[in-house]
N, C-alpha and C positions, 0 to 999 in steps of 0.2 A: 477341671475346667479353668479355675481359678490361673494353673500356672501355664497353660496353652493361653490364656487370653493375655497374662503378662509376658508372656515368648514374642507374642504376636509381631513385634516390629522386629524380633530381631532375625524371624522365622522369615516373614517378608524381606528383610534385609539379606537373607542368605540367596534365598532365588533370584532377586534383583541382582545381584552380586555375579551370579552363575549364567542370569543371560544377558545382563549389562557390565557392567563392571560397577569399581568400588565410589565412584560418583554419583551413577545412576541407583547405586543401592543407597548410601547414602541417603539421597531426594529421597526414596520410598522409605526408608527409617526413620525421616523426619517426620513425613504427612502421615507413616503409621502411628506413631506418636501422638501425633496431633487429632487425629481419627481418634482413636482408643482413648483419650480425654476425652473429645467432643462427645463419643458415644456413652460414657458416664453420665455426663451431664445431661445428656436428651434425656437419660433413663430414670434421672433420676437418684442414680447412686452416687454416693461420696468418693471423691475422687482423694485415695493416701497420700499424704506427703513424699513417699517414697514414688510415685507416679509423677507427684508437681518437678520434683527434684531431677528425675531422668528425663521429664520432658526439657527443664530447662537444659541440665548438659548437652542430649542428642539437639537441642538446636544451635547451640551457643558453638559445643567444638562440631558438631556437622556443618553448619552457617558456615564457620571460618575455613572446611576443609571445602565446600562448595565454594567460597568465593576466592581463594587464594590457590584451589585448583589443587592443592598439596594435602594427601592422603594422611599426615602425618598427625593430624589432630584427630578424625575421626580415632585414630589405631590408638591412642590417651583417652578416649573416653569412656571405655569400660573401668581401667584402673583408676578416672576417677570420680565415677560412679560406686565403685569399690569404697576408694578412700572417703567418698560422704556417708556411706553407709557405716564404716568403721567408726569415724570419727561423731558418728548421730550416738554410737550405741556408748560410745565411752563419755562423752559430754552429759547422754543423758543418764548414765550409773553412776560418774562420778561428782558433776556439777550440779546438775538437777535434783540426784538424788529417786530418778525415777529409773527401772528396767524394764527398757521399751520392749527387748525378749517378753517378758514377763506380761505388759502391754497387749501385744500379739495375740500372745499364747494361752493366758492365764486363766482365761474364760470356760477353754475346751480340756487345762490339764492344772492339777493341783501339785505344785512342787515343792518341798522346803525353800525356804529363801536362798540358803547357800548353793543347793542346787541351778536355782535361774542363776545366778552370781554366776558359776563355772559355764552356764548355756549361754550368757551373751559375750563372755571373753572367750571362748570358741568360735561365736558368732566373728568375733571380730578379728581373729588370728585368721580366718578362712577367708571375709574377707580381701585380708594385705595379702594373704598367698595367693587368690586368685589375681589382685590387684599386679602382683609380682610375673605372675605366668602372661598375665594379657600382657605384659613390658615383654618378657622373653620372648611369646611366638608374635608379637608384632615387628620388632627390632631385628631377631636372630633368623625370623623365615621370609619366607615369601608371602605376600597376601594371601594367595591361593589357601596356604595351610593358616597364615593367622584368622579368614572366614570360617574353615573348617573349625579351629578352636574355638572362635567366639559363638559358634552354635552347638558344637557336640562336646567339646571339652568343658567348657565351664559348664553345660548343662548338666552333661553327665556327672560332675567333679559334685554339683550344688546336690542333685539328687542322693549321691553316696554319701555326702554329709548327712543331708535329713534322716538318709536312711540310720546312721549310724548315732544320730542324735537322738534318735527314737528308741534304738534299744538303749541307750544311756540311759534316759527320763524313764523310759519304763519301769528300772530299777527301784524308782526314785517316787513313784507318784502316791498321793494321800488320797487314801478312799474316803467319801461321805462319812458322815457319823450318821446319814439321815438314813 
C-alpha cells in the first residue's frame, strides 16, 4: 500500500498525460503532490524527508515547465530526484556517519554492518543509473515513450532491485539470541 500511495502522483501523472497531455499531467502531478502531503498531515502521519524533497522538485521543475511552457524541466526532474536521493545516501554514510539504508530498514532486518555498507552503495549506483535512463528516454525518445518509462520502467527497474536486494540481505540476516 505503502508504494501504491508513493506512485500516486506519478500514476495520476500517467493518465493525465494520456488524456491531456504533458502540461496538463504536469498540473495533476503537482496538486497530487501537494494532495498526498496534505493528506498526511490531516491524518496525522509524519510526512519523510524524502516526500518534503519530491514535493519541493515536482513543484520547483513542474512550476518552471508550467510557466515557461517548455517540457524540458519536468523530463530533469526525475534524474534529479534521483541525484538527491544519491547524494542523501552518500552525505549521510560518509559525512554524517549515519546509514539512512540502515535508518530505513534496520528495525524490520538485522544485518552486519558491512553488509548495510554494500546495501546503500547499491542503493546509490541504482539511483545514478536510473538517474542516467530518465536522461536517455527523455532526450533520445519521444514523450510518449519517456511517460511510458517514467511509470513502468523505473517501476519495474525499482521493484527488480528490491527484489534482488532481498535475496542478497537474506544471505546475510542475524537471528535473535532472544
Amino acid at each position: 500500500m505503502k508504494l501504491l500511495f508513493d506512485m500516486f502522483p506519478v500514476i495520476l501523472f500517467f493518465i493525465a498525460y494520456k488524456m491531456g497531455d504533458i502540461f496538463v499531467a504536469t498540473g495533476v502531478a503537482i496538486a497530487a503532490s501537494l494532495a498526498q502531503i496534505a493528506w498526511l498531515k490531516l491524518r496525522r502521519h509524519p510526512v519523510e524527508n524524502m516526500q518534503w524533497v519530491s514535493l519541493g522538485i515536482i513543484v520547483v521543475f513542474g512550476g518552471m515547465t508550467l510557466v515557461l511552457h517548455d517540457e524540458t524541466f519536468i523530463k530533469w526532474k526525475p534524474t534529479v530526484l534521483y541525484a538527491a536521493f544519491a547524494v542523501a545516501l552518500l552525505v549521510g554514510r560518509y559525512m554524517m556517519g549515519r546509514n539512512l539504508i540502515t535508518a530505513m530498514m534496520g528495525k524490520q532486518v538485522r544485518l552486519p554492518e558491512p553488509v548495510w555498507d554494500r546495501l546503500n552503495i547499491a542503493w546509490v549506483v541504482f539511483f545514478v543509473v536510473l538517474g542516467v535512463l530518465n536522461l536517455v528516454f527523455a532526450f533520445r525518445f519521444s514523450t510518449d515513450v519517456w511517460v511510458n518509462f517514467k511509470l513502468f520502467g523505473s517501476l519495474g527497474l525499482t521493484v527488480l532491485f528490491v527484489i534482488a536486494q532481498a535475496f542478497y540481505f537474506s544471505r546475510h540476516v542475524l537471528e535473535d539470541e532472544s
